[in-house]
PDB file with SEQRES, HELIX, SHEET and CRYST1 records, atoms N, CA, C and O in Angstrom:
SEQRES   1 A   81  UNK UNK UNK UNK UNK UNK UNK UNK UNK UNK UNK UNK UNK          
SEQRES   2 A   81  UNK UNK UNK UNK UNK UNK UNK UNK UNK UNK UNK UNK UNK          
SEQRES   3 A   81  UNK UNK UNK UNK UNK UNK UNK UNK UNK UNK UNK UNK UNK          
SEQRES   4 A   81  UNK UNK UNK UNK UNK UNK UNK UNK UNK UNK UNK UNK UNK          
SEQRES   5 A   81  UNK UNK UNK UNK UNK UNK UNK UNK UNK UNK UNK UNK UNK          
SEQRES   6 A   81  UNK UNK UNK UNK UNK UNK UNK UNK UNK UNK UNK UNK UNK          
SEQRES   7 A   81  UNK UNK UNK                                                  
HELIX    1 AA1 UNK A    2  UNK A   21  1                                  20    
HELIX    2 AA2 UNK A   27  UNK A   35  1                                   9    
HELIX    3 AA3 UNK A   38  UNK A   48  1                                  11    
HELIX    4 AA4 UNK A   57  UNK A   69  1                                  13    
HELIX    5 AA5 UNK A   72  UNK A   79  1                                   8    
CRYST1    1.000    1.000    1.000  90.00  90.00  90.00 P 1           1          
ATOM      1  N   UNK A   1      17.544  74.782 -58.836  1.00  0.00           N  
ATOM      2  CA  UNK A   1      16.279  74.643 -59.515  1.00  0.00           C  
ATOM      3  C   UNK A   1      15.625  73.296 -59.211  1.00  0.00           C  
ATOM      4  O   UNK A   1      14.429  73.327 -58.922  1.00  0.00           O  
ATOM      5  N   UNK A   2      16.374  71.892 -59.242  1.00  0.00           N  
ATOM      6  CA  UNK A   2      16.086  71.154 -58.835  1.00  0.00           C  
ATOM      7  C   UNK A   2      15.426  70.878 -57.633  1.00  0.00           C  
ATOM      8  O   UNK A   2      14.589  69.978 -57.575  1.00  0.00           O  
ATOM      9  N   UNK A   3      15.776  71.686 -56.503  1.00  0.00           N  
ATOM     10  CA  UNK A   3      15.008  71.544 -54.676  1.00  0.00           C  
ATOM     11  C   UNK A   3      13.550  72.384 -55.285  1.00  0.00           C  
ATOM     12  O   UNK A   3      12.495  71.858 -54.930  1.00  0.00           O  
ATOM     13  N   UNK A   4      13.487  73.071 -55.769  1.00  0.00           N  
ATOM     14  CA  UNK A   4      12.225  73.590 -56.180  1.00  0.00           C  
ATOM     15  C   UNK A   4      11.027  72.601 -56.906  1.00  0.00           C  
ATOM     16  O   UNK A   4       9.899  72.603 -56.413  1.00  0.00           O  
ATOM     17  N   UNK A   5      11.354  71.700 -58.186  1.00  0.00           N  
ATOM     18  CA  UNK A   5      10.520  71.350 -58.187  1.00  0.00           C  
ATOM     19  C   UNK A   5      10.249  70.321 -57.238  1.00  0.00           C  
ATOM     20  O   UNK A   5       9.154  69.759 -57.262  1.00  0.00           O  
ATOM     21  N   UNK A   6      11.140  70.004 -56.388  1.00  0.00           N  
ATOM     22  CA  UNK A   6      11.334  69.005 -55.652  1.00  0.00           C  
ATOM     23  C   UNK A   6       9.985  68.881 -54.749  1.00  0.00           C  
ATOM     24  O   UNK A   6       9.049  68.086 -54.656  1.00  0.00           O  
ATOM     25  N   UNK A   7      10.464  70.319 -54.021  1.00  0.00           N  
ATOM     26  CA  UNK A   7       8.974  70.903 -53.239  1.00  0.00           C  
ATOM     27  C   UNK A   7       7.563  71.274 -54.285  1.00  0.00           C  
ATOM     28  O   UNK A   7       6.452  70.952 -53.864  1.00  0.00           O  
ATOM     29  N   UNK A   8       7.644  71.698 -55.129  1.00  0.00           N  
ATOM     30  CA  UNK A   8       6.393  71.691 -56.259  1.00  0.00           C  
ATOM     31  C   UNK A   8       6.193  70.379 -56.125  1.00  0.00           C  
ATOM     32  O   UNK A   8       5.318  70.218 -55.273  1.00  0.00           O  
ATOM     33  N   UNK A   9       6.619  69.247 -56.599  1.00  0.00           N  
ATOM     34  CA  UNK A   9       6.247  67.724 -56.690  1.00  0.00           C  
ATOM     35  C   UNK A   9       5.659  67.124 -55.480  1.00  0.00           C  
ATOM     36  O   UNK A   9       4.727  66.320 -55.482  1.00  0.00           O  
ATOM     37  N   UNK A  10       6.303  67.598 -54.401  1.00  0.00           N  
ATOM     38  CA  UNK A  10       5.530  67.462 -53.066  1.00  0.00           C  
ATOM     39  C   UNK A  10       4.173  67.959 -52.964  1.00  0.00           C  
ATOM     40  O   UNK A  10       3.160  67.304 -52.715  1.00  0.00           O  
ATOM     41  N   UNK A  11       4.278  69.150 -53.178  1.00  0.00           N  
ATOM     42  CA  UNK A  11       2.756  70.177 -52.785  1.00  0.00           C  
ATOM     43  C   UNK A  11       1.818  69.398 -53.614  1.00  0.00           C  
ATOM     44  O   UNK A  11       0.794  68.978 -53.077  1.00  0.00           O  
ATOM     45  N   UNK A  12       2.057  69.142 -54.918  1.00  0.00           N  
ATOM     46  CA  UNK A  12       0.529  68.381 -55.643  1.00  0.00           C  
ATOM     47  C   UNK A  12       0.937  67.257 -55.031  1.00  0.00           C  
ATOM     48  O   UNK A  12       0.438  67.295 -53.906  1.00  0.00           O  
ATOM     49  N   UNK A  13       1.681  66.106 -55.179  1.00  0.00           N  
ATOM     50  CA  UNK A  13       1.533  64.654 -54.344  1.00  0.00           C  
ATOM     51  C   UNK A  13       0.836  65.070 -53.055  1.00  0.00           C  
ATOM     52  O   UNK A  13      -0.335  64.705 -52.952  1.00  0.00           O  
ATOM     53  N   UNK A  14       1.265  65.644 -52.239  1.00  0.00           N  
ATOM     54  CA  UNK A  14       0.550  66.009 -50.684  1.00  0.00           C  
ATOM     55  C   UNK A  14      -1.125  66.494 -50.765  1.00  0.00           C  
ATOM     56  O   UNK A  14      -2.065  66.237 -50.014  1.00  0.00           O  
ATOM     57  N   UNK A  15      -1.021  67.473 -52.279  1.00  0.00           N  
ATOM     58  CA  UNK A  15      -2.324  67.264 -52.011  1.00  0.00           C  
ATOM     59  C   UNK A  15      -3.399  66.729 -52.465  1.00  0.00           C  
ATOM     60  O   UNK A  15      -4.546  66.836 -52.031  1.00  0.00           O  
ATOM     61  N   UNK A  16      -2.901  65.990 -53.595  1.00  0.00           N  
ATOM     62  CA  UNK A  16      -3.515  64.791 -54.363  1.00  0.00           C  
ATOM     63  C   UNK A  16      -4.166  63.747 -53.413  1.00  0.00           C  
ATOM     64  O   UNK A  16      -5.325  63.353 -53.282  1.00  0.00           O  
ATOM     65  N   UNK A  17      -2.728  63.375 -52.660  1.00  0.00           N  
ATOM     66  CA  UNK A  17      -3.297  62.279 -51.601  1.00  0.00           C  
ATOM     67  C   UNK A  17      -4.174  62.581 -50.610  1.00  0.00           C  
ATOM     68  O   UNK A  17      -4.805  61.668 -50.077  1.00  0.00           O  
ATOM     69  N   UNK A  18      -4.406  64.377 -50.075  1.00  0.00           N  
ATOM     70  CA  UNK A  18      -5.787  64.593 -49.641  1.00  0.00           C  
ATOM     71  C   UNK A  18      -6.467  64.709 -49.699  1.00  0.00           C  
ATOM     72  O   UNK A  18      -7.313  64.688 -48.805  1.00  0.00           O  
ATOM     73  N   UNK A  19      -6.669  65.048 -51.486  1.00  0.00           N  
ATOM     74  CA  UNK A  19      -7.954  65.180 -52.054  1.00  0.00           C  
ATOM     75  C   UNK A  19      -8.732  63.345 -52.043  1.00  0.00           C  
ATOM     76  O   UNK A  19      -9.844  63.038 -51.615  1.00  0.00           O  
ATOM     77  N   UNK A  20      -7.648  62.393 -52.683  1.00  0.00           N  
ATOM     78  CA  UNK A  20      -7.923  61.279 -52.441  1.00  0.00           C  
ATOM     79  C   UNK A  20      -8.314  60.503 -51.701  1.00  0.00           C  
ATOM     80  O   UNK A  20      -9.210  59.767 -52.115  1.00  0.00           O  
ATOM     81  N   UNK A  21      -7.876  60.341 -50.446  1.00  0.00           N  
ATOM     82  CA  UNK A  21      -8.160  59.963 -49.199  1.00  0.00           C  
ATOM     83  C   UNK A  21      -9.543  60.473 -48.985  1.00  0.00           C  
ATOM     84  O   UNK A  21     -10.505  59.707 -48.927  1.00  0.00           O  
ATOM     85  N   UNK A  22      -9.645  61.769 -48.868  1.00  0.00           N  
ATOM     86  CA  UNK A  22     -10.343  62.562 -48.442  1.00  0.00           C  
ATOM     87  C   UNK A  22     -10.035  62.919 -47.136  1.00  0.00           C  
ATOM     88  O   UNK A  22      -9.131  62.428 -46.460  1.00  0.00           O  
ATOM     89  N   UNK A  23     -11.067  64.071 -46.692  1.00  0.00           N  
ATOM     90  CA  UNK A  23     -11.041  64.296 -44.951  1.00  0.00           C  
ATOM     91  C   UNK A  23     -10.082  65.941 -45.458  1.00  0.00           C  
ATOM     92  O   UNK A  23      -9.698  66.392 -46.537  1.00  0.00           O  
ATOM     93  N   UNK A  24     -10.008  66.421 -43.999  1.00  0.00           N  
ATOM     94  CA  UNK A  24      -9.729  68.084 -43.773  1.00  0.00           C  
ATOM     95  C   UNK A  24      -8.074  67.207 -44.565  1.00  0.00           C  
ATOM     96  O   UNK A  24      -7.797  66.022 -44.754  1.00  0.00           O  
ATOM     97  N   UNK A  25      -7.162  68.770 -44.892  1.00  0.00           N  
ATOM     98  CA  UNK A  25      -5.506  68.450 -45.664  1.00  0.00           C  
ATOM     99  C   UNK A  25      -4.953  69.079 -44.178  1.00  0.00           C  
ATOM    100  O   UNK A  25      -5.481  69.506 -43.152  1.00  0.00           O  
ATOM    101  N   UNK A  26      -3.910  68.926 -44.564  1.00  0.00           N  
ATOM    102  CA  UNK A  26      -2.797  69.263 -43.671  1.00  0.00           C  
ATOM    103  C   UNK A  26      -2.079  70.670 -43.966  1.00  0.00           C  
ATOM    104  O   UNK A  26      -0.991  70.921 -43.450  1.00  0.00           O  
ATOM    105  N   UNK A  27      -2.724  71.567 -44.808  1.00  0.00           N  
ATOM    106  CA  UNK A  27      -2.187  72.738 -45.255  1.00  0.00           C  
ATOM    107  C   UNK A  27      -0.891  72.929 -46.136  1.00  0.00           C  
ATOM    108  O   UNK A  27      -0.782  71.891 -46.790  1.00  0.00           O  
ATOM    109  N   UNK A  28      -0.263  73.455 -46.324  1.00  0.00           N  
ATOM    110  CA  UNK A  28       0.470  74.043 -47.556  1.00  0.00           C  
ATOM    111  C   UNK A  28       1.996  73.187 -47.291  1.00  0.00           C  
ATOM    112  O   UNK A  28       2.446  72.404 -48.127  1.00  0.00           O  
ATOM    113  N   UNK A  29       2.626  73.473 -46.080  1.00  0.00           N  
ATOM    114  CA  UNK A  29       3.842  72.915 -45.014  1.00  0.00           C  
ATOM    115  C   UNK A  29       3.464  71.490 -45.094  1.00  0.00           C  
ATOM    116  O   UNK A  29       4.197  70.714 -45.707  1.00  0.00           O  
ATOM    117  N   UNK A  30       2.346  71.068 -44.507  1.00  0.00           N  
ATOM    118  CA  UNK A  30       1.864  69.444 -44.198  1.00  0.00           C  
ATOM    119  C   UNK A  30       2.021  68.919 -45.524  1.00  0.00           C  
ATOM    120  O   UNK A  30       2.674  67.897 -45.734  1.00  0.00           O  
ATOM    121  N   UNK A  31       1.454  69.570 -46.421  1.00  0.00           N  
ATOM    122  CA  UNK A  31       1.131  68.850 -48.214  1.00  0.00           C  
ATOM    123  C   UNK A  31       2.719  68.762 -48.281  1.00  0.00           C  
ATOM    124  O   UNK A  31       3.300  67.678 -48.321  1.00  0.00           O  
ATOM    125  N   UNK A  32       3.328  69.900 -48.289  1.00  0.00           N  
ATOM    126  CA  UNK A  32       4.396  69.749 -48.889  1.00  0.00           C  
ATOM    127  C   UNK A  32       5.195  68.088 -48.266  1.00  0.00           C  
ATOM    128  O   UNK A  32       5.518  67.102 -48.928  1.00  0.00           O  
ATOM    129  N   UNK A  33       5.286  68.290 -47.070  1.00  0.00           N  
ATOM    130  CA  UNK A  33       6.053  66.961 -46.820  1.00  0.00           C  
ATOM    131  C   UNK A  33       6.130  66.296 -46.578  1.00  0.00           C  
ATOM    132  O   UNK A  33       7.064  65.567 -46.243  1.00  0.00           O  
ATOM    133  N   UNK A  34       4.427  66.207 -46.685  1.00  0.00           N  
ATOM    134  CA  UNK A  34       3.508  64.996 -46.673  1.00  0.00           C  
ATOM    135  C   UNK A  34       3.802  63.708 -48.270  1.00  0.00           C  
ATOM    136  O   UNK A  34       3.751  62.484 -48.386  1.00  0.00           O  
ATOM    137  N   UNK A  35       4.164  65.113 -49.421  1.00  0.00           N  
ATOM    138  CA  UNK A  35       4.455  64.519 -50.151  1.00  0.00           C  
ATOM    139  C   UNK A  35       6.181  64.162 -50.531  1.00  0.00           C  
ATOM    140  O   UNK A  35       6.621  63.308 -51.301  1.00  0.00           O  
ATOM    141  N   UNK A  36       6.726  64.894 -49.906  1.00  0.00           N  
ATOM    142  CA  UNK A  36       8.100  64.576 -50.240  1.00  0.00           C  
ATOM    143  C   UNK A  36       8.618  63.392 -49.047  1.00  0.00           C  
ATOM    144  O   UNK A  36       9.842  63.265 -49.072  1.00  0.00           O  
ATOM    145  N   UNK A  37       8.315  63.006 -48.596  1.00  0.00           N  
ATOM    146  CA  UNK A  37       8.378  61.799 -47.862  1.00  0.00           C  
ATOM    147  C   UNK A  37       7.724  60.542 -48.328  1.00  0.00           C  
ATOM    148  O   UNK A  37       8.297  59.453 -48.353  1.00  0.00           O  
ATOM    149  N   UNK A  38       6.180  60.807 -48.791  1.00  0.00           N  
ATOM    150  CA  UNK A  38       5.837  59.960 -49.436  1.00  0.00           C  
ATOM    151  C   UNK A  38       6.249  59.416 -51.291  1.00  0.00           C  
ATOM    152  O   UNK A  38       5.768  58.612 -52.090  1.00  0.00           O  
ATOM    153  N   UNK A  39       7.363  60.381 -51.288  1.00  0.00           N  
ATOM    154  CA  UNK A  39       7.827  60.157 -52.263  1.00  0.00           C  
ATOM    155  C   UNK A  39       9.020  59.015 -52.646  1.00  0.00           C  
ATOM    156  O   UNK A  39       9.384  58.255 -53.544  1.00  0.00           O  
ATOM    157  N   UNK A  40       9.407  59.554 -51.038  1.00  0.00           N  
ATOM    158  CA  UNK A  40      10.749  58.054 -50.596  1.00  0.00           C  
ATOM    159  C   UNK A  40       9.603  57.409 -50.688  1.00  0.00           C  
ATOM    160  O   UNK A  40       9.487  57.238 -51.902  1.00  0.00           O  
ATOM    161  N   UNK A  41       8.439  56.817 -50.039  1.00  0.00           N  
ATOM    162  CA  UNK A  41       7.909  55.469 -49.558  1.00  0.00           C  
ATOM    163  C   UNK A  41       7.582  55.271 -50.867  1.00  0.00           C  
ATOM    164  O   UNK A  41       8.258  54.324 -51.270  1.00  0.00           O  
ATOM    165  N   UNK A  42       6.831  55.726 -51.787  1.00  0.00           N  
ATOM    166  CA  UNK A  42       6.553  55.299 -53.146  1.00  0.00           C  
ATOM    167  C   UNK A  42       7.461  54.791 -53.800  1.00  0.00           C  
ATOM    168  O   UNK A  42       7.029  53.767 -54.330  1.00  0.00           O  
ATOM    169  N   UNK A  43       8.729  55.008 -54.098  1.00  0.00           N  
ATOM    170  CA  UNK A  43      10.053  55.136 -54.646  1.00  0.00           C  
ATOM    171  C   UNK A  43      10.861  53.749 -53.847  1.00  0.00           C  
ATOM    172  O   UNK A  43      12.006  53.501 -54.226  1.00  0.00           O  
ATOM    173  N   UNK A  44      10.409  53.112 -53.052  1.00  0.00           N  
ATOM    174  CA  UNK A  44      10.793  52.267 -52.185  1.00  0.00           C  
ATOM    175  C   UNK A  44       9.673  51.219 -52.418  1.00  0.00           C  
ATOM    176  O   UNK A  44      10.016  50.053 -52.222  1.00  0.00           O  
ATOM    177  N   UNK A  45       8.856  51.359 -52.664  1.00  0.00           N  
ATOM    178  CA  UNK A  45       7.346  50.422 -52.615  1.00  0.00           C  
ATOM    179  C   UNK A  45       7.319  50.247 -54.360  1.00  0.00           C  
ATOM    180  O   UNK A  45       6.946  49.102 -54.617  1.00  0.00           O  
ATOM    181  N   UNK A  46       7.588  51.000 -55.552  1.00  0.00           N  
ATOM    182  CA  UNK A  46       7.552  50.945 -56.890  1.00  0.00           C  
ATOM    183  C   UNK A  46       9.131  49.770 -57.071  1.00  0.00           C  
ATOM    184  O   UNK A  46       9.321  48.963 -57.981  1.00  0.00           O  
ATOM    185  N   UNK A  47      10.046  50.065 -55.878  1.00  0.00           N  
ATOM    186  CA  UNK A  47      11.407  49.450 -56.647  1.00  0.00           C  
ATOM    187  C   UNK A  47      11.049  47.733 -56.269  1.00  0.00           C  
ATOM    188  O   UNK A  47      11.330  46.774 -56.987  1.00  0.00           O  
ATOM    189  N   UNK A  48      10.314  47.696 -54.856  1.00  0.00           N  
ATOM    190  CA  UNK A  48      10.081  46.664 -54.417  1.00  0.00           C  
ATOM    191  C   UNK A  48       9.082  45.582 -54.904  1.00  0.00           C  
ATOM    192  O   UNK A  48       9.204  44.367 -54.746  1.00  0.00           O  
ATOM    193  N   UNK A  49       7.918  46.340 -55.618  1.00  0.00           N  
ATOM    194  CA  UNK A  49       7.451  45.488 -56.514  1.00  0.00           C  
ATOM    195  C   UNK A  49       7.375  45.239 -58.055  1.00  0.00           C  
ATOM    196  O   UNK A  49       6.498  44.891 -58.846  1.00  0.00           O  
ATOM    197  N   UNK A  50       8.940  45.639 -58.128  1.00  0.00           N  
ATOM    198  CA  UNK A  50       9.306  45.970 -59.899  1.00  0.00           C  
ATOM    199  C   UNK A  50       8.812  46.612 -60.699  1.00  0.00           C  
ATOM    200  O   UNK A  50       9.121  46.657 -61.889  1.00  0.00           O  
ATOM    201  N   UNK A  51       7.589  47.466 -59.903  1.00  0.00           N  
ATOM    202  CA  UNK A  51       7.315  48.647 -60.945  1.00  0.00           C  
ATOM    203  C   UNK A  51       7.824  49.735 -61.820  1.00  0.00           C  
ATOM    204  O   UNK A  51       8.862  50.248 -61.401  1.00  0.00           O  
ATOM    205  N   UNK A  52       7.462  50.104 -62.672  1.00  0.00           N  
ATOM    206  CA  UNK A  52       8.353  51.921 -63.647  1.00  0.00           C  
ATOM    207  C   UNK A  52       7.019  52.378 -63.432  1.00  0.00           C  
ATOM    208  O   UNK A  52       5.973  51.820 -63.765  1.00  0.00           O  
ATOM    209  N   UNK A  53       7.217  53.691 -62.707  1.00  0.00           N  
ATOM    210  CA  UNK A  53       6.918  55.109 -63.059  1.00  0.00           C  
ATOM    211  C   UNK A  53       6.686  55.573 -64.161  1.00  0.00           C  
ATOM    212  O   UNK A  53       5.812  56.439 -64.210  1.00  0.00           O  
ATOM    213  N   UNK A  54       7.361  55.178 -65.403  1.00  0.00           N  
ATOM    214  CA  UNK A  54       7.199  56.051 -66.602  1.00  0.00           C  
ATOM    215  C   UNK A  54       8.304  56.984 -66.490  1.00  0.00           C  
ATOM    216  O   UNK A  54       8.849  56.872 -67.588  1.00  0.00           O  
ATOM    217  N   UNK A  55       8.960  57.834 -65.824  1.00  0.00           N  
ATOM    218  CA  UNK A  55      10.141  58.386 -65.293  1.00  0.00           C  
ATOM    219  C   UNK A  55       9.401  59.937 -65.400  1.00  0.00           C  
ATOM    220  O   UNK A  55       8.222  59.874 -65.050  1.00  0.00           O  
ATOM    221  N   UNK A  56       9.714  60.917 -65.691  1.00  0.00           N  
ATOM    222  CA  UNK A  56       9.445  62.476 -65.713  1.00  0.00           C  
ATOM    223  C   UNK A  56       8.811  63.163 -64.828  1.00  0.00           C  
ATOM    224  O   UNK A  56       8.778  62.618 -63.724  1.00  0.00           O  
ATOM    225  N   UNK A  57       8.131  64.482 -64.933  1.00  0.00           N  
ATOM    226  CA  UNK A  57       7.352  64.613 -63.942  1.00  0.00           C  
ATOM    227  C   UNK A  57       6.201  64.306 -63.146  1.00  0.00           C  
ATOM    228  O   UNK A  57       5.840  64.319 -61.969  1.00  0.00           O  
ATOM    229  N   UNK A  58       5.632  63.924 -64.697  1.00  0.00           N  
ATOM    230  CA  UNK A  58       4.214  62.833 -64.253  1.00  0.00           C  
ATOM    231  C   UNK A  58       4.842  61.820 -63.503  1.00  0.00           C  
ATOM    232  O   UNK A  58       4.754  61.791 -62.275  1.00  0.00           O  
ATOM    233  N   UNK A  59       5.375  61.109 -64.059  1.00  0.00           N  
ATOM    234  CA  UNK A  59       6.269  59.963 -63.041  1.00  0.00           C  
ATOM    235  C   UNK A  59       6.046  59.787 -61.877  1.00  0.00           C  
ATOM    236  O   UNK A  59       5.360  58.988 -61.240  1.00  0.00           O  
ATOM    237  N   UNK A  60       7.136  61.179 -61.479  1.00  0.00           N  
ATOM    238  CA  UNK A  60       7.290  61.753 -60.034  1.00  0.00           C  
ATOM    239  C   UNK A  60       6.274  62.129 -59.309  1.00  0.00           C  
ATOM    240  O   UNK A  60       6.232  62.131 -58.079  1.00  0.00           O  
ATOM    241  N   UNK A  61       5.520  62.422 -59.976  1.00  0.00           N  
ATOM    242  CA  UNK A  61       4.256  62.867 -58.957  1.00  0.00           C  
ATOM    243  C   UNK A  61       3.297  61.559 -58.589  1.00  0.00           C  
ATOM    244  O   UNK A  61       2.764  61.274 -57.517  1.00  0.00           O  
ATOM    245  N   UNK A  62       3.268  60.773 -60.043  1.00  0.00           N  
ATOM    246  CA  UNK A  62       2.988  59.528 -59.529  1.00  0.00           C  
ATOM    247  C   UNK A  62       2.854  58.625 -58.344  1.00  0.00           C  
ATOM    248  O   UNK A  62       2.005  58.202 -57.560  1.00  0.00           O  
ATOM    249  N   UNK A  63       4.134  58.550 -58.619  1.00  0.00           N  
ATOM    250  CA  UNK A  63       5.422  57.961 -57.318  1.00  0.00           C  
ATOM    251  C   UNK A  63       4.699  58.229 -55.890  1.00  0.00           C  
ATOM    252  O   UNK A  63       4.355  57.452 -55.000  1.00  0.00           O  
ATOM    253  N   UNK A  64       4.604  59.666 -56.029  1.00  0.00           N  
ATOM    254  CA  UNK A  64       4.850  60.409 -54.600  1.00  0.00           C  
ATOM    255  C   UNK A  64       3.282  60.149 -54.325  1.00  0.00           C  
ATOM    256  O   UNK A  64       2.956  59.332 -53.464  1.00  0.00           O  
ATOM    257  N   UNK A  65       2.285  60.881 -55.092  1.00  0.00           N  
ATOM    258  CA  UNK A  65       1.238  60.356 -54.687  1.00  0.00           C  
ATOM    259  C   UNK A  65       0.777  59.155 -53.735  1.00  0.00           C  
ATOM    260  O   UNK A  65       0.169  59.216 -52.666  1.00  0.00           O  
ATOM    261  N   UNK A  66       1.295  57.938 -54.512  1.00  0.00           N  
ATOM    262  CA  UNK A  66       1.059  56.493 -54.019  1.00  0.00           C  
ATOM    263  C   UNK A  66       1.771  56.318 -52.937  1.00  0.00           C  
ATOM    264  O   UNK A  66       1.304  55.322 -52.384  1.00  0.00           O  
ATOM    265  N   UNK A  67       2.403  56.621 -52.497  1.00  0.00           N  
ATOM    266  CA  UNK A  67       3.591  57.028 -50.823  1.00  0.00           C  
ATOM    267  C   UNK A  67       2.882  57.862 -50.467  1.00  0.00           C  
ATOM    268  O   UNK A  67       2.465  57.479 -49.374  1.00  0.00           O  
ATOM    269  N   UNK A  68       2.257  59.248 -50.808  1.00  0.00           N  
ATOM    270  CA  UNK A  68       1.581  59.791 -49.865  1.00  0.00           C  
ATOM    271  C   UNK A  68       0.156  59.779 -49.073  1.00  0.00           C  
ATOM    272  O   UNK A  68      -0.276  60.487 -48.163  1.00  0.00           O  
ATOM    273  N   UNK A  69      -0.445  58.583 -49.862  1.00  0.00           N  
ATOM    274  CA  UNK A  69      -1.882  58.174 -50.279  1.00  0.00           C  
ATOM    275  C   UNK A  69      -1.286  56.820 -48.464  1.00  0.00           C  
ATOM    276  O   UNK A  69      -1.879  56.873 -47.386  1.00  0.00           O  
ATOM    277  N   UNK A  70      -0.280  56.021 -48.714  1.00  0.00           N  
ATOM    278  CA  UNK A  70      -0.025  54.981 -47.552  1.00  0.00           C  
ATOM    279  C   UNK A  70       0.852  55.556 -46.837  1.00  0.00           C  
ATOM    280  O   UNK A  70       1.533  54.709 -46.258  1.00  0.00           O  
ATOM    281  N   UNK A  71       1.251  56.919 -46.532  1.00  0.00           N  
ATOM    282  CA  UNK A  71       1.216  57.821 -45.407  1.00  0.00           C  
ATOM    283  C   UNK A  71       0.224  58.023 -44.844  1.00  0.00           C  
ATOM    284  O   UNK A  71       0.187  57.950 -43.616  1.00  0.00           O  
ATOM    285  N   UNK A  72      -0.983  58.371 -45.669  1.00  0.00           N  
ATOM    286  CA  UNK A  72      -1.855  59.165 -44.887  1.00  0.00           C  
ATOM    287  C   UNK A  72      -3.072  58.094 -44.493  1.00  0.00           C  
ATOM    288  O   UNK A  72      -4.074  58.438 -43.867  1.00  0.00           O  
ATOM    289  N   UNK A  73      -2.879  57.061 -44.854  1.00  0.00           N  
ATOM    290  CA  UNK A  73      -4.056  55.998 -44.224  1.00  0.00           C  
ATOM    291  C   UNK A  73      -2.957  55.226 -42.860  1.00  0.00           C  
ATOM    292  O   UNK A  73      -3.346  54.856 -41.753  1.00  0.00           O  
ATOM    293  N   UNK A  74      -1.602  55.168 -43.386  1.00  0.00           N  
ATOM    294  CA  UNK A  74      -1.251  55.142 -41.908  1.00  0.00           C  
ATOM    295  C   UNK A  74      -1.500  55.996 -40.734  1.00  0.00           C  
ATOM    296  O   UNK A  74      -1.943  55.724 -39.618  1.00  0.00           O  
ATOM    297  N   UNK A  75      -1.076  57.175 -41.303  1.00  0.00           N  
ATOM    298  CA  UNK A  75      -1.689  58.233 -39.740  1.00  0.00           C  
ATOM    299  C   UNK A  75      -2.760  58.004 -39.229  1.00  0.00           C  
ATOM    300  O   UNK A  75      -3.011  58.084 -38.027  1.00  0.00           O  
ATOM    301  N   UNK A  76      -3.820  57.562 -40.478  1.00  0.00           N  
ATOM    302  CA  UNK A  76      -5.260  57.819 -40.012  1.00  0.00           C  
ATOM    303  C   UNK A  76      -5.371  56.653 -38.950  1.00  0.00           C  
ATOM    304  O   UNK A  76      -6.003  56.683 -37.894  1.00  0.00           O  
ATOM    305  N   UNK A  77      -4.602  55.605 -39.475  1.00  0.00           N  
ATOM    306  CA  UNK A  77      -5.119  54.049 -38.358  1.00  0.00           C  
ATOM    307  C   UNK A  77      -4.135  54.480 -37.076  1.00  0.00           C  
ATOM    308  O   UNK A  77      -4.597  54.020 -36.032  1.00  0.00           O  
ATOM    309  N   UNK A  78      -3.223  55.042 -36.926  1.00  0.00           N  
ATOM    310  CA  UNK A  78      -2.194  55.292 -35.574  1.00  0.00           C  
ATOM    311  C   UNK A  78      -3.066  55.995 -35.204  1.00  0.00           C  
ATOM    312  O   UNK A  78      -3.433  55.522 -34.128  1.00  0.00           O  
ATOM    313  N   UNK A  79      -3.889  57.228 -35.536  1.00  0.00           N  
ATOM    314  CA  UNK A  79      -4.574  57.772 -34.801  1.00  0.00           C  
ATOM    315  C   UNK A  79      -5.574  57.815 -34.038  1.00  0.00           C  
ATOM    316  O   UNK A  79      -6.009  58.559 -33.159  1.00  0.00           O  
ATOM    317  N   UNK A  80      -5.932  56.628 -34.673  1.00  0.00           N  
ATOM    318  CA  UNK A  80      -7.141  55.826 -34.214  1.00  0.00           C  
ATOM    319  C   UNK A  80      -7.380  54.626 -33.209  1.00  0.00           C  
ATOM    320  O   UNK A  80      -8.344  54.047 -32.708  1.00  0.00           O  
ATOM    321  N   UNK A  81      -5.880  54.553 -33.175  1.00  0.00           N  
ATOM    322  CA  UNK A  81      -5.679  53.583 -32.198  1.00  0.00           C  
ATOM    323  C   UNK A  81      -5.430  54.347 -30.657  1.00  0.00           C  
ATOM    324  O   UNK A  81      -5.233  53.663 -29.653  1.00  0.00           O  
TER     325      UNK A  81                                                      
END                                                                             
């Protein structure tokens, strides 16, 4: 049950951060692990500047959001280069 919401927590982080960003999404696959990756980088970037989440699901989506939000402005500048 856990890998499930795992991927649920991804799909809105993934597509939070495209609605945010803005610009075309990366579809359903892309959102998904767009956000579960950006969930490590959030989760790595929150421990590093002593931040709390709040912990739960909001939390988590939190988290992942803000990792998936500096995923996706990284791609945008690699791509651009």
């Amino acid at each position: 049950m856990d890998f499930i919401w795992f991927i649920v927590v991804g799909l809105i982080a993934g597509w939070l951060a495209g609605a945010i960003v803005g610009g075309v999404g990366f579809g359903i696959l892309g959102d998904i692990i767009l956000g579960i990756v950006g969930a490590f980088v959030g989760g790595y970037l929150f421990r590093t500047f002593g931040l709390s989440s709040g912990g739960g699901m909001l939390g988590s989506i939190l988290v992942a959001t803000v990792g998936a939000i500096v995923l996706v402005v990284l791609l945008r500048l690699i791509r651009r280069a």
